[in-house]
C-alpha positions as CSV (number, residue, x, y, z in Angstrom):
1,X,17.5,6.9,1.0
2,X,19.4,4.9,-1.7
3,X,21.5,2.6,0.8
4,X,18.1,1.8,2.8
5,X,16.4,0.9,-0.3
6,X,19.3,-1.2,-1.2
7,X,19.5,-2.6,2.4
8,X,15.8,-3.9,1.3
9,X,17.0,-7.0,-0.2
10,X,18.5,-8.3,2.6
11,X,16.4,-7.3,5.3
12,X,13.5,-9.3,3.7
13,X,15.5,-12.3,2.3
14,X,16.1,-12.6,5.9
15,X,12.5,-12.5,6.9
16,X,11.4,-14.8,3.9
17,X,13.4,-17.5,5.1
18,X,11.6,-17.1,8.9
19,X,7.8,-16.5,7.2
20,X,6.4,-16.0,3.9
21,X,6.0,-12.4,3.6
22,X,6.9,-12.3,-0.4
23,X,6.3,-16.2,-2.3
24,X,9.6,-17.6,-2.5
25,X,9.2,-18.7,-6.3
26,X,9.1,-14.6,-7.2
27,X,11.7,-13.2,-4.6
28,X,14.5,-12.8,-7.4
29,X,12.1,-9.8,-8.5
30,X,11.4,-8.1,-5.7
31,X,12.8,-4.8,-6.5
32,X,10.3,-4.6,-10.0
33,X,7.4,-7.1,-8.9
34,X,7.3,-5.6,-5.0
35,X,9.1,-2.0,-4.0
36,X,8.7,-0.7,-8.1
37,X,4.9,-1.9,-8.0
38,X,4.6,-0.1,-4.4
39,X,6.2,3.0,-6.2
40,X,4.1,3.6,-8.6
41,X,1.5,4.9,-6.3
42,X,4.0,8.2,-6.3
43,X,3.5,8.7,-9.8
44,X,0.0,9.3,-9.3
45,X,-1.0,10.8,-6.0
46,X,1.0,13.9,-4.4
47,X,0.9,12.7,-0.6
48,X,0.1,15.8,1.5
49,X,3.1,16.0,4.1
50,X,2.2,15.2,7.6
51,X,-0.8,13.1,6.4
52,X,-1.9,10.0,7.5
53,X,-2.0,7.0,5.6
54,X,-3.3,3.6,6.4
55,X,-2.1,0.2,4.1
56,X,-4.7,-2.1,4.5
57,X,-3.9,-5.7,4.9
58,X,-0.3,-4.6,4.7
59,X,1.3,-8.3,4.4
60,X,4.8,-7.7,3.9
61,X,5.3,-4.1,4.1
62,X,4.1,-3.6,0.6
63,X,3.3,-0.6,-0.9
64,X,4.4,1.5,2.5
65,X,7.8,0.2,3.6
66,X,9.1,1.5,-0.4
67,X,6.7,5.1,0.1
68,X,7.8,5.5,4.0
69,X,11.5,5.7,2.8
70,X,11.3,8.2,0.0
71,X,8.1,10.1,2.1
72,X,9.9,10.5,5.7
73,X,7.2,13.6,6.8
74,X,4.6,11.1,5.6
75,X,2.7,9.4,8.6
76,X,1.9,5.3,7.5
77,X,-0.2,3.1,9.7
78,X,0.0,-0.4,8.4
79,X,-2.5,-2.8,9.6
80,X,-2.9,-7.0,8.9
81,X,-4.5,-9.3,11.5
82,X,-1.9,-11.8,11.1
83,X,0.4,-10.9,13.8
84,X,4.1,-12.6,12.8
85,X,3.7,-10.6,9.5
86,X,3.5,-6.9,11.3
87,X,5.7,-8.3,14.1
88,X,8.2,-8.7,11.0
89,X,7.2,-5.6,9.0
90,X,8.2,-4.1,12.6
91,X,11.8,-5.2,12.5
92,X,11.8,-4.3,8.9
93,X,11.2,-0.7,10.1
94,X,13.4,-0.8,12.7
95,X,16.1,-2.0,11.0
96,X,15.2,0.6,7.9
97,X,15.2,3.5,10.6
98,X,11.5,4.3,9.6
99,X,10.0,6.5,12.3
100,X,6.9,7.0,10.3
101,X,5.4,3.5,10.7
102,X,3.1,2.3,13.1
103,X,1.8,-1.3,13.2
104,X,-1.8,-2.3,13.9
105,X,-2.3,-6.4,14.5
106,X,-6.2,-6.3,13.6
107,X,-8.7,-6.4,11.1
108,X,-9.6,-2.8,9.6
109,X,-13.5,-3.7,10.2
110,X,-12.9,-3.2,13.4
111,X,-10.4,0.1,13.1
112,X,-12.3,3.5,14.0
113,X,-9.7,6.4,13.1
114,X,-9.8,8.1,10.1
115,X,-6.9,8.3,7.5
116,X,-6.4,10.6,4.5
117,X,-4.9,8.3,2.4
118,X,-6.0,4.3,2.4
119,X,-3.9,2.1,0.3
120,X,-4.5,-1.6,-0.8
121,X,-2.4,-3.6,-3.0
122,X,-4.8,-6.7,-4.1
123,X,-6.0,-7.7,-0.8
124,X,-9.3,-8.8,-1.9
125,X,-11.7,-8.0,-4.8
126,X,-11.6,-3.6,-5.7
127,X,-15.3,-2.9,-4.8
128,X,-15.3,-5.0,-1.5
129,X,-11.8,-2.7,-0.2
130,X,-14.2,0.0,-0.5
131,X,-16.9,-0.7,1.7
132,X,-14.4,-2.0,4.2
133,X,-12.2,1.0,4.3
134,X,-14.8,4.0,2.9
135,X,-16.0,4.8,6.8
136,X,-11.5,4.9,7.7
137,X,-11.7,7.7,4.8
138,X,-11.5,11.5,6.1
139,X,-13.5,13.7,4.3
140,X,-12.0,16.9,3.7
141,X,-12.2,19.1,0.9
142,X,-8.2,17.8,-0.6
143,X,-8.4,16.9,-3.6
144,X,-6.4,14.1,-4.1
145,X,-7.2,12.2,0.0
146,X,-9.2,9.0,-0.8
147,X,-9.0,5.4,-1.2
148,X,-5.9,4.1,-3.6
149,X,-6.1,0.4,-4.7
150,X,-3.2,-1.5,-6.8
151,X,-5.3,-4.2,-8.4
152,X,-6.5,-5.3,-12.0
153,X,-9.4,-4.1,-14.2
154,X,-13.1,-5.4,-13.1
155,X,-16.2,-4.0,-13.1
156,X,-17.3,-1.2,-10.1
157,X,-20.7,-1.3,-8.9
158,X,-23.1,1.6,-9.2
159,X,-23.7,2.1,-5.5
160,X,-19.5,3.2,-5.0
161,X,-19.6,5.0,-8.6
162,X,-22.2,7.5,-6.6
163,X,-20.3,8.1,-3.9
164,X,-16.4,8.4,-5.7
165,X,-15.1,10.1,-8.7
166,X,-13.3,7.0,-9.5
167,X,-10.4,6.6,-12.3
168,X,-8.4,3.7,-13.3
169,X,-4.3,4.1,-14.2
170,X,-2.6,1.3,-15.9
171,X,0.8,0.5,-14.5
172,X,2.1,-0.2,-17.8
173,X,1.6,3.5,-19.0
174,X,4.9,4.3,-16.9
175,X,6.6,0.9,-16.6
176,X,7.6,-1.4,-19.7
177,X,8.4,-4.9,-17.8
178,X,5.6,-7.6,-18.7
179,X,4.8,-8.1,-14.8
180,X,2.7,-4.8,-15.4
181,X,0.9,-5.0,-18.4
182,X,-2.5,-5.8,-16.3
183,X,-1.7,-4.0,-13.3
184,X,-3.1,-0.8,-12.3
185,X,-4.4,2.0,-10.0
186,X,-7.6,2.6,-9.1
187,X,-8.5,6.1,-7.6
188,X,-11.5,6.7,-5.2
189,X,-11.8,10.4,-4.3
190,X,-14.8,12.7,-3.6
């Protein structure tokens, strides 16, 4: 585990230099501003093994590549429509030796399968995320399955605050570095 995450580095300075996965002004902190950021997701949900999770609008990797590698019996199905970025996220896994990543080149509107976890990392605004992925959302009695979305504070509407019990975690309760101090978790679970 520790020399793939160190191989990380590499691997996606690499990438960065072929497409912009990660802005090149903020790749000297990818370990804390990327794979850390990803990570905290582990401090607050207990992934089931053998689940299924799908990272919506995946980008570069981020937050599955840094969960796949310390949750190897943890299925991850990461979909973008822009197909150099999963073709690279691909190679990434390859090169990681990730056997619990699949890549999906679409958009999840048009996604049918249901997940138990779905992750986001500031794709687009909190309360849209929901409505895209709620019907991608298994609904089984486990507590903690549901929609998981690394964003900042805004307001959610009433029509979502029936449907989820729905919690907000500040990143900053767990990390100290200033790159957190309005970053957070929101929960969606039934």
């Amino acid at each position: 585990i520790i020399s793939k995450i160190n191989s990380c580095f590499e691997i996606y300075s690499n990438w960065n230099e072929k497409i912009n996965l990660i802005s090149r002004k903020d790749f000297k902190n990818f370990y804390i501003h990327h794979f850390l950021h990803s990570l905290f997701l582990m401090k607050k949900i207990d992934f089931l093994e053998n689940s299924f999770v799908l990272d919506v609008g995946s980008g570069g990797g981020f937050p599955s590549i840094p969960l796949a590698i310390l949750n190897p019996k943890i299925n991850f199905v990461l979909i973008d429509s822009i197909k150099k970025k999963i073709m690279a996220v691909q190679d990434i896994a390859c090169l990681l030796n990730l056997n619990n990543i699949k890549t999906i080149v679409d958009r999840v509107e048009n996604l049918k399968e249901k997940y138990h976890y779905i992750l986001g990392r500031a794709v687009i605004n909190v309360n849209d995320f929901v409505k895209l992925t709620e019907k991608n959302l298994k609904k089984e009695n486990q507590s903690n399955f549901g929609i998981y979305y690394l964003s900042g504070y805004c307001i959610i509407e009433e029509n979502i605050k029936k449907i989820f019990k729905i919690k907000y975690d500040l990143c900053s309760d767990i990390f100290d570095e200033d790159y957190f101090k309005n970053k957070g978790l929101w929960s969606f679970t039934y």
